[in-house]
LOVOPA-601679 format. One record per residue (C-alpha): residue number from 1; residue in three letters; chain; y, x, z. Coordinates in Angstrom, 3 decimals, decimal comma, always signed. Last residue first. Example, Ala and Ser with C-alpha at 12.3 -4.5 7.8 and 13.67 -1.06 7.14 Angstrom:
<k=2&r=SER&c=A&y=-1,060&x=+13,670&z=+7,140>
<k=1&r=ALA&c=A&y=-4,500&x=+12,300&z=+7,800>
***
This chain:
<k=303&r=UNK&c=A&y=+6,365&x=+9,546&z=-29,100>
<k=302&r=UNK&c=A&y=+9,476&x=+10,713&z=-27,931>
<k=301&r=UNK&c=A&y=+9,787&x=+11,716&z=-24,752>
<k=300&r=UNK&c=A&y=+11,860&x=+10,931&z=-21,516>
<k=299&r=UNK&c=A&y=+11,602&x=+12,623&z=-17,739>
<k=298&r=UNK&c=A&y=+11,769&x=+11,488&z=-14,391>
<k=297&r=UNK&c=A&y=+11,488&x=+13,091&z=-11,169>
<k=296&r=UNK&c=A&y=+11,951&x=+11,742&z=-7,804>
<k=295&r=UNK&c=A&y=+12,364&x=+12,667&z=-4,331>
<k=294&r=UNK&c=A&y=+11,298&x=+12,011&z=-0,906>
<k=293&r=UNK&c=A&y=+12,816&x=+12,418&z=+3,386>
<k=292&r=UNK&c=A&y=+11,022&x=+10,177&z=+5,225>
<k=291&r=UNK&c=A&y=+12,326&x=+7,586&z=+8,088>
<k=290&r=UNK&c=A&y=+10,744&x=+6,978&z=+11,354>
<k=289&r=UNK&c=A&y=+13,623&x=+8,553&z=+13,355>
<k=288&r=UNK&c=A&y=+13,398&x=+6,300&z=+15,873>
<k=287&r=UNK&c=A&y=+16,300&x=+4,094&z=+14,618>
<k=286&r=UNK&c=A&y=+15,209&x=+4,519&z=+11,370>
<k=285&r=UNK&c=A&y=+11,852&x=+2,631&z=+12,555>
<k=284&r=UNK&c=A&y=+9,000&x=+3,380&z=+9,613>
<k=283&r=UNK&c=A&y=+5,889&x=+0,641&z=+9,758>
<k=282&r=UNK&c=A&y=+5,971&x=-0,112&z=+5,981>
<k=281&r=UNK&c=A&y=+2,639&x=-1,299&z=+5,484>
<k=280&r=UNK&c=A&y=+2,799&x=-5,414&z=+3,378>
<k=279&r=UNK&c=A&y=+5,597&x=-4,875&z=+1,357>
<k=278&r=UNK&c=A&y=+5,499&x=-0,813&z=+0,705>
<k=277&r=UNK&c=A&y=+1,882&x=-0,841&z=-0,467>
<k=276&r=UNK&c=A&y=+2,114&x=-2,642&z=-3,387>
<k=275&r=UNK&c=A&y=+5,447&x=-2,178&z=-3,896>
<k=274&r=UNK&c=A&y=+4,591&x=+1,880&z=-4,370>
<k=273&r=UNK&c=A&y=+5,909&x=+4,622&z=-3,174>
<k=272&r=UNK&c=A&y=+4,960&x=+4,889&z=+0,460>
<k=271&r=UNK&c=A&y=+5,672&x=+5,978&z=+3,928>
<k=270&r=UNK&c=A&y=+8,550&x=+3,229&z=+3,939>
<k=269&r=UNK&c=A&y=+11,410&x=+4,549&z=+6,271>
<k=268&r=UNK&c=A&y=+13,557&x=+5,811&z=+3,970>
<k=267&r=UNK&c=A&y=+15,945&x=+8,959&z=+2,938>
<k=266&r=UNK&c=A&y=+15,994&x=+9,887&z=-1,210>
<k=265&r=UNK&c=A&y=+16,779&x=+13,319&z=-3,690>
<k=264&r=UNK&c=A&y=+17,101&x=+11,871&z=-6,982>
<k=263&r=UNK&c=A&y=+16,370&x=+13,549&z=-10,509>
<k=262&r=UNK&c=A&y=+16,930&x=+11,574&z=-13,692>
<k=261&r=UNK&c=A&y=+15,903&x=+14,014&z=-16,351>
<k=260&r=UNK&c=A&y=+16,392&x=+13,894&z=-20,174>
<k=259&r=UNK&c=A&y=+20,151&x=+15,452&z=-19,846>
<k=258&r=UNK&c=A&y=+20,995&x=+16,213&z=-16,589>
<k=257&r=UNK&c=A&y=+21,281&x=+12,692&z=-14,613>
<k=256&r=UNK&c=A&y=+21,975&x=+12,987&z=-11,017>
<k=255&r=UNK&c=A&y=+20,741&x=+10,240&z=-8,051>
<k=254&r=UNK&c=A&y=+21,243&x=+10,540&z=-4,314>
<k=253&r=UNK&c=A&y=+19,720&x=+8,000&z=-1,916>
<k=252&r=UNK&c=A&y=+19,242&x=+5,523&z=+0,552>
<k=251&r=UNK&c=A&y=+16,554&x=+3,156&z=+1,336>
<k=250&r=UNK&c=A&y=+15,623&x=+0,553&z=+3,791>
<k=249&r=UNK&c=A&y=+11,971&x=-1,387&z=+3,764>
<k=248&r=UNK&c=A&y=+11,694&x=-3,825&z=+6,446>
<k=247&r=UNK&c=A&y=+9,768&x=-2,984&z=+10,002>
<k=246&r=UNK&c=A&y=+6,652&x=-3,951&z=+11,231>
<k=245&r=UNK&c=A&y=+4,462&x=-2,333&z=+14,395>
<k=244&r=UNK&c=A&y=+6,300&x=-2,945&z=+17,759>
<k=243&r=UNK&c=A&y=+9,190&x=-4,609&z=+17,614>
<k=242&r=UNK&c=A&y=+8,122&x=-6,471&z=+14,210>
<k=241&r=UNK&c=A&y=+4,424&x=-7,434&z=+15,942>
<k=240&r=UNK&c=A&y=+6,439&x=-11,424&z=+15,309>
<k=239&r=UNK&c=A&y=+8,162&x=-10,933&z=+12,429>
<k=238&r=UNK&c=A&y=+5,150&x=-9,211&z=+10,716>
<k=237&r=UNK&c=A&y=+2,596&x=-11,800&z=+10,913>
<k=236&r=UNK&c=A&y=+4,952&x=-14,736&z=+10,470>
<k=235&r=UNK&c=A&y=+5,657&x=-12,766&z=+6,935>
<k=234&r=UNK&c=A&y=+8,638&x=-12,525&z=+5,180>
<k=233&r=UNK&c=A&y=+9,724&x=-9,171&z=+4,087>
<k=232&r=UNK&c=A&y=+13,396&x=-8,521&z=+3,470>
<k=231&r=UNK&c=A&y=+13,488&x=-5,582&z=+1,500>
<k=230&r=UNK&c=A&y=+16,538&x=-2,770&z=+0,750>
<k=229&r=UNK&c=A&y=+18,146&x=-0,542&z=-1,393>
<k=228&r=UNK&c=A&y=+20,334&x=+2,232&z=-2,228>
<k=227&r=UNK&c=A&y=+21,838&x=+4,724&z=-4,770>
<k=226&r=UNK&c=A&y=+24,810&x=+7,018&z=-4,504>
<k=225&r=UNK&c=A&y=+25,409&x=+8,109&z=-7,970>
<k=224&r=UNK&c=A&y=+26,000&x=+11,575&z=-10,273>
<k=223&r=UNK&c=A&y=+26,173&x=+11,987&z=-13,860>
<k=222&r=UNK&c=A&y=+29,669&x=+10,305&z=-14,959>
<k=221&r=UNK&c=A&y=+30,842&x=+10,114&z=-12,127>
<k=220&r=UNK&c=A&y=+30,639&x=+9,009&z=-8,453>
<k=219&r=UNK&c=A&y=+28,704&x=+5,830&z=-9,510>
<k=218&r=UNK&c=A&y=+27,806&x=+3,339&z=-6,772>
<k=217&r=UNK&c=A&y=+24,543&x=+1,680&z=-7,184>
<k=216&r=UNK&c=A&y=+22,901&x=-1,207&z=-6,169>
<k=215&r=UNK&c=A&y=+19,765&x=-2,807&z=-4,209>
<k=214&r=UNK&c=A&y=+18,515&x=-6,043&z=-2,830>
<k=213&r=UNK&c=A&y=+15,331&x=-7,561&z=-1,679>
<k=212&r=UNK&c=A&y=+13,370&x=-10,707&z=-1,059>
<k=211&r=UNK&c=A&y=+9,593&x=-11,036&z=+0,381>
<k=210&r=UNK&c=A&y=+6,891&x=-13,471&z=-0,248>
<k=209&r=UNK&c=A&y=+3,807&x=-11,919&z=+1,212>
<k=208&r=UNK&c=A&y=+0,703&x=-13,566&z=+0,066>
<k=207&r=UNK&c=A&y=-2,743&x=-12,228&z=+1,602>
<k=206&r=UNK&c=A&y=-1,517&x=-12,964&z=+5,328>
<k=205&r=UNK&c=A&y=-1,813&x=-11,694&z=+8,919>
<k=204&r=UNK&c=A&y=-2,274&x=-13,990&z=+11,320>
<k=203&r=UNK&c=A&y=+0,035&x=-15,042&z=+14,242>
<k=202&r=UNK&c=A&y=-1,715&x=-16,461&z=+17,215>
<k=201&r=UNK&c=A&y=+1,045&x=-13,592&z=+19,118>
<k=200&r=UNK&c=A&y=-0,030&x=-10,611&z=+17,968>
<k=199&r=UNK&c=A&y=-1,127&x=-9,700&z=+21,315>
<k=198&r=UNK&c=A&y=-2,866&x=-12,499&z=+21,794>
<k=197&r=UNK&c=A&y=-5,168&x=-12,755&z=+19,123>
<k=196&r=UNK&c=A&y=-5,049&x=-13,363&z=+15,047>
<k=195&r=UNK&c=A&y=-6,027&x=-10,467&z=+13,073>
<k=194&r=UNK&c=A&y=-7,229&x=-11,051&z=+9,764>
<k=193&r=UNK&c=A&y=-8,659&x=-8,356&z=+7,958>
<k=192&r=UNK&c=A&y=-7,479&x=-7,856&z=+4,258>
<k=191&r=UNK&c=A&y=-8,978&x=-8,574&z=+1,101>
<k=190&r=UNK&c=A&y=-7,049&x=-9,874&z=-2,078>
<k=189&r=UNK&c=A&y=-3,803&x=-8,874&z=-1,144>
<k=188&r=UNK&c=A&y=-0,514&x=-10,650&z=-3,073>
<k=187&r=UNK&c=A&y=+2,720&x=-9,635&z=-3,193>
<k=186&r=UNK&c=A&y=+5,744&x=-11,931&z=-3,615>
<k=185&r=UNK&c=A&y=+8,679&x=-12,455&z=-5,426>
<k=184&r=UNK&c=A&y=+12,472&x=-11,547&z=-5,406>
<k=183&r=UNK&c=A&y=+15,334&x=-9,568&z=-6,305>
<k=182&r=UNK&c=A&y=+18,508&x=-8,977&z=-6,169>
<k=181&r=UNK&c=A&y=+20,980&x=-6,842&z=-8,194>
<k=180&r=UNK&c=A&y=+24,119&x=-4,635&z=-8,024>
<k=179&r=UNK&c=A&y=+26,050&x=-1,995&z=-9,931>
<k=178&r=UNK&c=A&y=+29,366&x=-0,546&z=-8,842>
<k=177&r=UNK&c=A&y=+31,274&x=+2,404&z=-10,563>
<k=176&r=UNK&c=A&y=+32,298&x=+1,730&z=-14,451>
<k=175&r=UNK&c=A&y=+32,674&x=-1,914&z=-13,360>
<k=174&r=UNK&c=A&y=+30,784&x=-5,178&z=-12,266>
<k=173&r=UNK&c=A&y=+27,611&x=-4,314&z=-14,250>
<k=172&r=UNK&c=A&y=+25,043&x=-7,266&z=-12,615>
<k=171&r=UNK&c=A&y=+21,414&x=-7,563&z=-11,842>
<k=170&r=UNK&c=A&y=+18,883&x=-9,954&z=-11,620>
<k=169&r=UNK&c=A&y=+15,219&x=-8,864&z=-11,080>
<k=168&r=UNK&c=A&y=+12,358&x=-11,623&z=-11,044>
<k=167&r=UNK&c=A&y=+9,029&x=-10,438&z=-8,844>
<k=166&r=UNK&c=A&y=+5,295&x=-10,314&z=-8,801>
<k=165&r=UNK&c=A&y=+2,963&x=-7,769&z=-7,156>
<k=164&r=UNK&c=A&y=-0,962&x=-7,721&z=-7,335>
<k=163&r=UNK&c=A&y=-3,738&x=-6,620&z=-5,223>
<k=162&r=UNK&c=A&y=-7,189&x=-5,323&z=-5,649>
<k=161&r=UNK&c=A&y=-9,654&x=-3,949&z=-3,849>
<k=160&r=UNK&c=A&y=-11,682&x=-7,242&z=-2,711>
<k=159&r=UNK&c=A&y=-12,207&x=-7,779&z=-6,608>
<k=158&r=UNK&c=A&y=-14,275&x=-4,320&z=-6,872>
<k=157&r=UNK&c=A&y=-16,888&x=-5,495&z=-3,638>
<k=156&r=UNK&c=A&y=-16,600&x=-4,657&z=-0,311>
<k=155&r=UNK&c=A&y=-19,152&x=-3,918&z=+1,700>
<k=154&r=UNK&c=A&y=-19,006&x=-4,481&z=+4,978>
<k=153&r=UNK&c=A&y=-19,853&x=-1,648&z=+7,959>
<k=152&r=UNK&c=A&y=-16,693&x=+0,372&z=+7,215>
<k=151&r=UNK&c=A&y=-14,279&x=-1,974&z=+8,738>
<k=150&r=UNK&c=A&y=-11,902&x=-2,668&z=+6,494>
<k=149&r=UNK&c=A&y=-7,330&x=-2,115&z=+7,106>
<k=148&r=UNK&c=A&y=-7,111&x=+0,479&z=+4,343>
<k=147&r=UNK&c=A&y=-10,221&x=+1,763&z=+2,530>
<k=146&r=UNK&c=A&y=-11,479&x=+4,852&z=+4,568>
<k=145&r=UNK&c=A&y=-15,086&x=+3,494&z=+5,208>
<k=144&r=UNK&c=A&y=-14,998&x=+1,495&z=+2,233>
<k=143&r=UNK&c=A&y=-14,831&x=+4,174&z=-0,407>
<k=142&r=UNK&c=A&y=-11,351&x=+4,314&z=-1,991>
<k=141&r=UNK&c=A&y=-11,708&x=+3,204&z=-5,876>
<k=140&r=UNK&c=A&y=-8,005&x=+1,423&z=-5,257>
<k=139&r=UNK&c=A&y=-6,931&x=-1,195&z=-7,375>
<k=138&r=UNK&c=A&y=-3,510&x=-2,644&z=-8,088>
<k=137&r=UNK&c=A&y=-2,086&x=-5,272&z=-10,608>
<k=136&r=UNK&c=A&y=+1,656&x=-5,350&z=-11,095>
<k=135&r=UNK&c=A&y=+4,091&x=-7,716&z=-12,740>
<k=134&r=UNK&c=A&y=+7,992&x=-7,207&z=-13,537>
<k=133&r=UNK&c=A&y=+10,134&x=-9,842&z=-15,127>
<k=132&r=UNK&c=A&y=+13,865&x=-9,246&z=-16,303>
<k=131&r=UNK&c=A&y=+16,915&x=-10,169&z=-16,068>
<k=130&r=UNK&c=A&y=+20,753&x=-9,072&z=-16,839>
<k=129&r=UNK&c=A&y=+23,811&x=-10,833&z=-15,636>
<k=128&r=UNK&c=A&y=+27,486&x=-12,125&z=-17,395>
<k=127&r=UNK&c=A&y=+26,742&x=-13,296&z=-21,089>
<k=126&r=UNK&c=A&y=+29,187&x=-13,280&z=-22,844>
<k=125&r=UNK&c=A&y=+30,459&x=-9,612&z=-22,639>
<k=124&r=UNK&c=A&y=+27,618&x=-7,991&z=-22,583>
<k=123&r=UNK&c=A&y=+24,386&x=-8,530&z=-19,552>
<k=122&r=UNK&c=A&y=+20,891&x=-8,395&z=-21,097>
<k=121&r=UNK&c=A&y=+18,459&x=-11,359&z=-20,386>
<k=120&r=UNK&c=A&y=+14,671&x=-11,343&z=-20,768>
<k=119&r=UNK&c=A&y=+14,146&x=-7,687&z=-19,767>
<k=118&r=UNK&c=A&y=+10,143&x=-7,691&z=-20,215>
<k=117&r=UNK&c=A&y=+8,449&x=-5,139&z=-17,322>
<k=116&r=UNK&c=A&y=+4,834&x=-4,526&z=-17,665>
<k=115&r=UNK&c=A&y=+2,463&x=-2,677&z=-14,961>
<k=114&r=UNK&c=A&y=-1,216&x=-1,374&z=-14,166>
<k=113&r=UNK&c=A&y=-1,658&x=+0,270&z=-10,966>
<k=112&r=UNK&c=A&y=-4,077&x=+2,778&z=-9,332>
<k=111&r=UNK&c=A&y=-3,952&x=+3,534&z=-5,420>
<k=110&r=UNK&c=A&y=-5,792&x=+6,663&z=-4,475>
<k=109&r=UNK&c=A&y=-5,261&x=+4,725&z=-1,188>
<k=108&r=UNK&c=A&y=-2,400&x=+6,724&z=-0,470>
<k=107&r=UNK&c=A&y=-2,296&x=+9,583&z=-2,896>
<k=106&r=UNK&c=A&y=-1,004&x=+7,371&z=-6,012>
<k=105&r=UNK&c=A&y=-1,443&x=+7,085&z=-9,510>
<k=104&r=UNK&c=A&y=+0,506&x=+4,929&z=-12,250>
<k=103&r=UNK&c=A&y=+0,466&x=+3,339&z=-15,827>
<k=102&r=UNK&c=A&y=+2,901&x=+1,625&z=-17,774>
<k=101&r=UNK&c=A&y=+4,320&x=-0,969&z=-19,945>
<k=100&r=UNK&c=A&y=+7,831&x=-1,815&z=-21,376>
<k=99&r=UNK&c=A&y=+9,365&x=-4,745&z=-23,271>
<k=98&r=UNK&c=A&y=+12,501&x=-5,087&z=-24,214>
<k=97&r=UNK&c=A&y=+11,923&x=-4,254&z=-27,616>
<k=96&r=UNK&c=A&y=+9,031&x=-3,252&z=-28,311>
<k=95&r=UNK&c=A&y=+5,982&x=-1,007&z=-26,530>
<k=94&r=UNK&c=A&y=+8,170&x=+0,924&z=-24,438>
<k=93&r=UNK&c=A&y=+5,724&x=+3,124&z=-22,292>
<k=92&r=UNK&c=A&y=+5,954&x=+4,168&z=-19,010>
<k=91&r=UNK&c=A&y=+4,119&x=+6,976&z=-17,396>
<k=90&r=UNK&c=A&y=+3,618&x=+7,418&z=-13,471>
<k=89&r=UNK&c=A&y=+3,077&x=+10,025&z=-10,791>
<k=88&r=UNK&c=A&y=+2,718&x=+9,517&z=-6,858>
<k=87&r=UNK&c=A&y=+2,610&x=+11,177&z=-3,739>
<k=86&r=UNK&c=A&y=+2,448&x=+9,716&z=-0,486>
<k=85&r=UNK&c=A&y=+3,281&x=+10,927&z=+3,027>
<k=84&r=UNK&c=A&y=+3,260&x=+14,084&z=+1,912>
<k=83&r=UNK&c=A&y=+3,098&x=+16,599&z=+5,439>
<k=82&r=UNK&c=A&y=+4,676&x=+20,216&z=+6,159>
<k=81&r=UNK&c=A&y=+8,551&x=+18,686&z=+5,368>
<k=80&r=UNK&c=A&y=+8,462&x=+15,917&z=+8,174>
<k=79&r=UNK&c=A&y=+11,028&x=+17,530&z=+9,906>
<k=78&r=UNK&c=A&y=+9,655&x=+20,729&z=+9,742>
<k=77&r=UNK&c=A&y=+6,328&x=+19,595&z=+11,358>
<k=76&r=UNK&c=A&y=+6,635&x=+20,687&z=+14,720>
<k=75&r=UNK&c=A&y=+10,237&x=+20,396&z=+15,254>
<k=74&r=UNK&c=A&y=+9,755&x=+16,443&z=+14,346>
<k=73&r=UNK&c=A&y=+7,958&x=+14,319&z=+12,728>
<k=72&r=UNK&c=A&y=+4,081&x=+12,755&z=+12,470>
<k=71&r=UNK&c=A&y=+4,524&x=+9,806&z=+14,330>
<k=70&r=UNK&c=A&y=+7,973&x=+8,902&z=+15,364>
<k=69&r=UNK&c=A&y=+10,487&x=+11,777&z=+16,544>
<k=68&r=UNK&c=A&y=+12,477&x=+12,372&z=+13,854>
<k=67&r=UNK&c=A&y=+12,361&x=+13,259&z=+9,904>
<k=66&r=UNK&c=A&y=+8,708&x=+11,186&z=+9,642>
<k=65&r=UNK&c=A&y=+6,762&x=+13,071&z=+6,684>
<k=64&r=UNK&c=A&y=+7,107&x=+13,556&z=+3,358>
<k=63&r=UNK&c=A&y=+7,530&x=+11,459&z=+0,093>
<k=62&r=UNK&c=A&y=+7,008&x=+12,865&z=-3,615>
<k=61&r=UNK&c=A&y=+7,799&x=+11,177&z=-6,691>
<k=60&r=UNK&c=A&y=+6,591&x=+12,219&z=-10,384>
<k=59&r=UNK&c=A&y=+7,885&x=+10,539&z=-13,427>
<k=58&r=UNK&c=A&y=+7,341&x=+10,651&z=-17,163>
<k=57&r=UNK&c=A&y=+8,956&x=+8,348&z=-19,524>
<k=56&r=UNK&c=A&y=+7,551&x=+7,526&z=-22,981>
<k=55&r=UNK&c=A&y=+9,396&x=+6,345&z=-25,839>
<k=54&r=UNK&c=A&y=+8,531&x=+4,346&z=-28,772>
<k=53&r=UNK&c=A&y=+10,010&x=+1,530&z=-27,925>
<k=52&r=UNK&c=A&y=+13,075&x=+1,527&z=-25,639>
<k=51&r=UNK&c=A&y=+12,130&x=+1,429&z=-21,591>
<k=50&r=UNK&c=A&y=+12,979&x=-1,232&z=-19,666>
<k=49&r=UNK&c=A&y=+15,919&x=-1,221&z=-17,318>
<k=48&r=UNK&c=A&y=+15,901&x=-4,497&z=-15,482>
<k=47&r=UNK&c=A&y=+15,586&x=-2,271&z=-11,921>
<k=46&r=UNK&c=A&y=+12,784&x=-1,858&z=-9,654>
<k=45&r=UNK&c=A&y=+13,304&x=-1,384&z=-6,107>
<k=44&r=UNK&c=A&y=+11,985&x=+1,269&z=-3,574>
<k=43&r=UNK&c=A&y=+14,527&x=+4,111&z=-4,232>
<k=42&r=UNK&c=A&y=+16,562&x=+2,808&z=-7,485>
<k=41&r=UNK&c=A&y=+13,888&x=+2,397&z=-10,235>
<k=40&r=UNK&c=A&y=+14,044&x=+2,096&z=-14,180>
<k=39&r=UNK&c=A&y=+16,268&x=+4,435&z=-14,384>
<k=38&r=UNK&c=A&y=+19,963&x=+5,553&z=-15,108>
<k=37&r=UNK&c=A&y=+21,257&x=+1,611&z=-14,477>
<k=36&r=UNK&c=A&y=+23,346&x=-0,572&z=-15,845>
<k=35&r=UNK&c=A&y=+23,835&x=+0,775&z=-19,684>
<k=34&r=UNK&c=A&y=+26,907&x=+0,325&z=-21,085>
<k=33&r=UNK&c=A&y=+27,758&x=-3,155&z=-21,949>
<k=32&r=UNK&c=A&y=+27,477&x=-4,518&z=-25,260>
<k=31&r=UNK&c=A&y=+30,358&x=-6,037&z=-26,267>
<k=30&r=UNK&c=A&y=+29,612&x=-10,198&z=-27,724>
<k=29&r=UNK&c=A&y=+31,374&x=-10,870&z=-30,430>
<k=28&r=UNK&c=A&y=+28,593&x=-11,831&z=-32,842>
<k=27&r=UNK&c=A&y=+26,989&x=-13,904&z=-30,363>
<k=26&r=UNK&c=A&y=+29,968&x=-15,764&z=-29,914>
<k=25&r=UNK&c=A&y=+30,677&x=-16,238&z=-33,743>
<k=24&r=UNK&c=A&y=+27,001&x=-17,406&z=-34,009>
<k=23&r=UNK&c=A&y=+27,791&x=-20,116&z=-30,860>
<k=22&r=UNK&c=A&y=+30,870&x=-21,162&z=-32,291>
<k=21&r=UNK&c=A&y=+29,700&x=-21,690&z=-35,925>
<k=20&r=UNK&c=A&y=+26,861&x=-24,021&z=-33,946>
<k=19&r=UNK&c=A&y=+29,354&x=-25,592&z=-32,906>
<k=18&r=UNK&c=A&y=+31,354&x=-26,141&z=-36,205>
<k=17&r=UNK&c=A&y=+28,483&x=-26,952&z=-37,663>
<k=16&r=UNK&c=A&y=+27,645&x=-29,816&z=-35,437>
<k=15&r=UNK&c=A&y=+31,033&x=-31,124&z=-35,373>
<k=14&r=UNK&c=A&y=+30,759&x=-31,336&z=-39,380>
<k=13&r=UNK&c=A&y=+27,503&x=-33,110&z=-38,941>
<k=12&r=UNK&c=A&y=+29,531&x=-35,790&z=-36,515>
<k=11&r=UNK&c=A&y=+32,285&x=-36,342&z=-38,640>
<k=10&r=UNK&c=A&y=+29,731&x=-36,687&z=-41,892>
<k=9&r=UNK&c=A&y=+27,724&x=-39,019&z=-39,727>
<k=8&r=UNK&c=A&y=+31,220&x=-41,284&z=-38,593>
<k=7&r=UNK&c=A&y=+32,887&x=-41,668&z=-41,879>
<k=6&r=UNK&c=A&y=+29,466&x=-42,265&z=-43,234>
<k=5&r=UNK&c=A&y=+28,712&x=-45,084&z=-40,987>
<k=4&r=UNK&c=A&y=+32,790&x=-46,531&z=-41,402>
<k=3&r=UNK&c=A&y=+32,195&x=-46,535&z=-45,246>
<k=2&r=UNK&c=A&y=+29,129&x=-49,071&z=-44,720>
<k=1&r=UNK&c=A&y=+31,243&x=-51,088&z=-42,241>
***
C-alpha cells in the first residue's frame, strides 16, 4: 500500500511538470502579432494600443462645422469649414510596459482630462484577442454662466465639474487587412440638470450613461486604412428626445502613416472629440447632414 502512495505522488508530480512544461513551451512559442492598430484612437474610439515607455506621442485634432443643412452648415459656412466645432490637443506618455498615461485640452468646455490605458492582454499566436482598460477624469474651469447644461444663477462648486469615463477594449488581428474590437463602459456626470416634463416624455436625464461601441479597420496597404466606428448610447433620456435631440456617435475615416505621423482625415456627426463629451451631447443627424468633417495629427518622440 505504502509503494502504491508513492507510485501514485511521484505519477502525479511528474504530470505536474509536464504541464507546467506545456504551458512554458507555449509561452515560448507564441508569434507575436504585428501590431493591431496605427494609433491609439480610430475616430471616436480608443484602441488597446498603449504607448511603449519612454515615448511621448503628440496629437492635435480639429472638428468643423455641420457639412449639410443642420445647424451651423451649409453654403454659408463652407460646409462647415468657417467654424471648429471642437479642437483638441493631447500628450501620451508610456510610463512601462503596457501602460500609458496622458494629458489633454479641449475648446468645448475648455474641457481638461487626465487618462491611463494598461493593455492587459496582447493577441500572438496563443492567445487569440487583445485588452486593455482605459479611465478618464474630466474637469472644466468654465465659469458657470457658460458651463454646459447650468443655469447661471447657482454656483457650482469644483466637484460639480467633473466627469469620468470607464470602458474595457477587446480587439482582434484577423488578417493583414481587417481589425476589429468592441467596447464598453459607462460615463459618468457629476452635475447636470434634470429635465423630466412632458415633452421629454417623464424621462430624466441621467449622471451614468452606460453605452457600447464598436470600431475596426480595413488596411488598403501597407500605410493607408479605412477606419470606422460607432456608439450605442443607452440612456431612457436619450431614446426617447432621440427623434428630435439625441443621436449615436458614427464615424468614418481615412488613416495614412508617414513615418512618425499618423494623419487621418474623418466624417461624423459628434461635434466633439472627447468621450466625455461625445456620450452624453452628440446631437449630429447624418441623415440631415449633421455630420462634421475633422482630422487628426499624431506624432512620436523619444524622451
Amino acid at each position: 500500500m505504502f509503494t502504491l502512495a508513492l507510485f501514485f505522488i511521484s505519477f502525479t508530480a511528474n504530470s505536474q511538470d509536464d504541464l507546467l512544461k506545456l504551458v512554458d513551451t507555449a509561452k515560448k512559442g507564441a508569434q507575436k502579432i504585428p501590431s493591431t492598430w496605427k494609433d491609439t484612437k480610430l475616430v471616436n474610439v480608443q484602441t488597446t494600443k498603449v504607448v511603449d515607455p519612454g515615448v511621448m506621442e503628440f496629437f492635435i485634432l480639429h472638428r468643423f462645422g455641420n457639412v449639410g443643412g443642420e445647424g451651423n452648415g451649409g453654403f454659408h459656412t463652407l460646409a462647415g469649414f468657417d467654424i471648429a466645432s471642437d479642437i483638441e490637443f493631447a500628450f501620451q506618455f508610456g510610463v512601462i510596459k503596457n501602460l500609458m498615461v496622458g494629458i489633454s485640452r479641449s475648446k468645448q468646455q475648455e474641457l481638461i482630462d487626465l487618462d491611463a490605458k494598461y493593455k492587459l492582454l496582447t493577441q500572438t499566436s496563443v492567445t487569440p484577442v487583445s485588452l486593455a482598460l482605459y479611465e478618464d477624469v474630466g474637469v472644466t474651469p468654465e465659469l458657470n454662466s457658460t458651463f454646459y447644461g447650468t443655469d447661471s444663477t447657482t454656483p457650482r462648486s469644483f466637484a460639480d465639474k467633473l466627469s469620468y469615463f470607464s470602458e474595457f477594449i477587446l480587439d482582434r488581428r484577423f488578417n493583414d487587412h481587417i481589425s476589429l474590437e468592441l467596447l464598453g463602459g459607462f460615463q459618468h456626470r457629476n452635475y447636470l440638470l434634470a429635465a423630466d416634463n412632458a415633452s421629454n416624455e417623464n424621462a430624466a436625464d441621467e449622471n451614468n450613461i452606460p453605452f457600447a461601441a464598436a470600431g475596426g479597420r480595413i488596411m488598403l496597404n501597407k500605410h493607408s486604412s479605412i477606419v470606422f466606428d460607432y456608439y450605442y448610447i443607452i440612456s431612457q433620456y436619450r431614446m426617447n428626445n432621440n427623434a428630435n435631440a439625441f443621436h449615436n456617435p458614427v464615424s468614418i475615416g481615412y488613416e495614412v502613416e508617414t513615418g512618425g505621423h499618423v494623419f487621418e482625415i474623418n466624417f461624423t456627426n459628434a461635434s466633439y472629440l472627447d468621450e466625455n463629451n461625445i456620450i452624453p451631447y452628440t446631437q449630429g443627424n447624418w441623415l440631415k447632414g449633421g455630420f462634421k468633417l475633422g482630422f487628426s495629427i499624431s506624432r512620436v518622440f523619444n524622451i
